[in-house]
Backbone bond lengths (Angstrom), bond angles and torsions (degrees), N, CA, C in turn:
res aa  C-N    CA-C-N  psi(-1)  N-CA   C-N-CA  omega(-1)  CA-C   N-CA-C  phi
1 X - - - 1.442 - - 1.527 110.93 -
2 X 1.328 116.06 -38.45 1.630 120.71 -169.38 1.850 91.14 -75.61
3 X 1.153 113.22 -47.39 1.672 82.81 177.67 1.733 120.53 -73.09
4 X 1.171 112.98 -30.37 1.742 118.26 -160.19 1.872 83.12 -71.78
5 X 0.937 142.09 -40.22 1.272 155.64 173.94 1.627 121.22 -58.31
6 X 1.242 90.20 -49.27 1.590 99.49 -173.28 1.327 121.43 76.69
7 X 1.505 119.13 23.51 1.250 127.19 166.70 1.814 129.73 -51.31
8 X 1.188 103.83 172.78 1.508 102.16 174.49 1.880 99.59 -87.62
9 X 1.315 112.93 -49.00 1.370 103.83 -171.58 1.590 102.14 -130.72
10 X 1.573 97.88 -161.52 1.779 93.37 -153.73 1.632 87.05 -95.31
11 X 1.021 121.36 140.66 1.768 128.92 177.45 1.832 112.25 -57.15
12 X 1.337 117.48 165.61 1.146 110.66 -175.52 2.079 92.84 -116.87
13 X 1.019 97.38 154.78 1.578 93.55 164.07 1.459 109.41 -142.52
14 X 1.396 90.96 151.62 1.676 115.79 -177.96 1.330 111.38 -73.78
15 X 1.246 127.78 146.65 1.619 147.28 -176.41 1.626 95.83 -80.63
16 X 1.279 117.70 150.18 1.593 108.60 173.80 1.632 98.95 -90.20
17 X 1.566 87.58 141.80 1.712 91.25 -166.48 1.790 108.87 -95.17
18 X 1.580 85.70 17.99 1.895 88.15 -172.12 1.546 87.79 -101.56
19 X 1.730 119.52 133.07 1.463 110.91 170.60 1.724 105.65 -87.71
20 X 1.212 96.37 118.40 1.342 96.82 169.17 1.851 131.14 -72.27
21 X 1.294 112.22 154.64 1.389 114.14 173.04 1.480 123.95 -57.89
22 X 1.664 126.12 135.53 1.386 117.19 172.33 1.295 96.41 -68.31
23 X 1.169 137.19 -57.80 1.471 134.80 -151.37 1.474 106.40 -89.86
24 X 1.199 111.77 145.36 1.321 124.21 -179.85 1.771 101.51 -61.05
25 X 1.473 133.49 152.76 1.153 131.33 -164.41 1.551 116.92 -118.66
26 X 1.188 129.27 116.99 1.111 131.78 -157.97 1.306 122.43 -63.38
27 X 1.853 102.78 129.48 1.382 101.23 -171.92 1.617 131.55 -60.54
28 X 1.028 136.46 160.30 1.285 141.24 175.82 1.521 106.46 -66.35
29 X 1.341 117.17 157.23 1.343 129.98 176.87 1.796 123.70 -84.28
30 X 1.492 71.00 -48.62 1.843 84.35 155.47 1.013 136.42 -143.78
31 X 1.539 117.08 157.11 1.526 106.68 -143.24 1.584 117.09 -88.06
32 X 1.569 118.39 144.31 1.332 120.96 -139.74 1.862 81.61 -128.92
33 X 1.495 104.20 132.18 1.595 117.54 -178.18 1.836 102.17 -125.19
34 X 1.536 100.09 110.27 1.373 113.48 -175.99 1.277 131.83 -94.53
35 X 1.512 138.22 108.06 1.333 117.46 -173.93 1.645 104.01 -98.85
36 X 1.225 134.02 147.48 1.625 129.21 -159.36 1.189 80.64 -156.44
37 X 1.904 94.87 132.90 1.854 116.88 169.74 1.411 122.34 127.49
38 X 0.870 161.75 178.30 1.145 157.05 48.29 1.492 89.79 74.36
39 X 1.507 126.23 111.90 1.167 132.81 154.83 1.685 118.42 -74.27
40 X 1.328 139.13 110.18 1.053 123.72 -148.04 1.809 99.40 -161.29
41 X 1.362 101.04 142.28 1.835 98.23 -168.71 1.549 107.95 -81.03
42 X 1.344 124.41 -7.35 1.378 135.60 -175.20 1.614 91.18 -103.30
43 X 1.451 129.20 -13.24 1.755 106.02 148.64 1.597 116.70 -111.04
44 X 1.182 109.98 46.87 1.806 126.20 156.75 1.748 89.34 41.53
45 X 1.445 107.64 102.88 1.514 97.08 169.15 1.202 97.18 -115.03
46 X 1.511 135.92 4.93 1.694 130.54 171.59 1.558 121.76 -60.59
47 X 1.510 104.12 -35.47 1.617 119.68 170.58 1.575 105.74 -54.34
48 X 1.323 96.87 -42.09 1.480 102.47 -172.42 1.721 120.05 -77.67
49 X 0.949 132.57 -53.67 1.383 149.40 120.47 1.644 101.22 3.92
50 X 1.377 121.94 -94.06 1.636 123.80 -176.91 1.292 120.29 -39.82
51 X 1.669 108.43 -28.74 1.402 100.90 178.41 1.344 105.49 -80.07
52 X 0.973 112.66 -38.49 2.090 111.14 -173.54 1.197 109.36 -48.39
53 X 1.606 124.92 -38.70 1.184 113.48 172.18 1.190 126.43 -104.94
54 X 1.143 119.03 10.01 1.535 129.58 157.84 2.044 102.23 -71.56
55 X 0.909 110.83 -59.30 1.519 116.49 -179.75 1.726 109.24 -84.34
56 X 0.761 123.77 66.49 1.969 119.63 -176.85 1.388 84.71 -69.46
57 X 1.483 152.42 -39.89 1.228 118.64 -171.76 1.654 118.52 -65.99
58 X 1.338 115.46 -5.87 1.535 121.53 -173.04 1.279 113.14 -83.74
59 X 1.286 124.89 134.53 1.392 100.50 165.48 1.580 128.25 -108.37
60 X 1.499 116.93 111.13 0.990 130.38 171.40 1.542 130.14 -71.78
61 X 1.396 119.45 134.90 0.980 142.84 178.96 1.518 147.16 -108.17
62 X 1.466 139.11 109.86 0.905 128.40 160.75 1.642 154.18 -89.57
63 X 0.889 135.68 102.72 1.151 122.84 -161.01 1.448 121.92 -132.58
64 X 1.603 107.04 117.47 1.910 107.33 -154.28 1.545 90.09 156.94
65 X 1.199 103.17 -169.67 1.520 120.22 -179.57 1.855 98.04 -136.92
66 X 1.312 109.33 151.68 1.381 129.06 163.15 1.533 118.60 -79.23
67 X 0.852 131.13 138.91 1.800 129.96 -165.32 1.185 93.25 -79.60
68 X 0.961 146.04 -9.54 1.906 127.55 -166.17 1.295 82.83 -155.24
69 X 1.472 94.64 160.19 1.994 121.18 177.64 1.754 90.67 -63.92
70 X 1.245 124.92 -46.75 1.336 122.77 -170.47 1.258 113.42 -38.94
71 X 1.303 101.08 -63.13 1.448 121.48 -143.92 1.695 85.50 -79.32
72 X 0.756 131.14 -55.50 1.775 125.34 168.42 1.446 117.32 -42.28
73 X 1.425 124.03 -21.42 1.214 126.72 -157.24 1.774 86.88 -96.70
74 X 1.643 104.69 -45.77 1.474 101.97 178.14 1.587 135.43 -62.55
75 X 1.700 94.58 -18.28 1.672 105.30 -176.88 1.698 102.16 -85.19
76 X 1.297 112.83 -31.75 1.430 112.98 -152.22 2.033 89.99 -82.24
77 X 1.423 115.28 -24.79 1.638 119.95 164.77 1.701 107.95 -70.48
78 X 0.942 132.01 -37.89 1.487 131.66 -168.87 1.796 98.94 -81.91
């Protein structure tokens, strides 16, 4: 990294602080479509939105917050 970078010294990196599972984790039965982040109009959540109700057998998901009371007020109507 310190050369591809061009740093003064060699970087330090962080351990992932999430402990992960030994065992692989069992799949779901049915299939689960996740949107994660920052609800935000510069990451198009209408695509996301149209499909949920294009597919009602899917279950769609949100999980994040909307940047403004609005924009929460508009997802929680859609």
């Amino acid at each position: 990294m310190k050369d591809i970078y061009d740093l003064d010294r060699e970087p330090c990196f962080l351990s992932n602080p999430v402990i992960l599972p030994k065992d692989r984790p069992k799949k779901s039965s049915e299939p689960i479509i996740c949107f994660l982040g920052q609800i935000r109009q510069k990451k198009r959540p209408e695509p996301f939105i149209e499909l949920a109700k294009r597919f009602p057998e899917i279950k769609f998901v949100f999980i994040g917050a909307a940047m403004t009371r609005g924009g929460d007020v508009y997802l929680r109507k859609n």
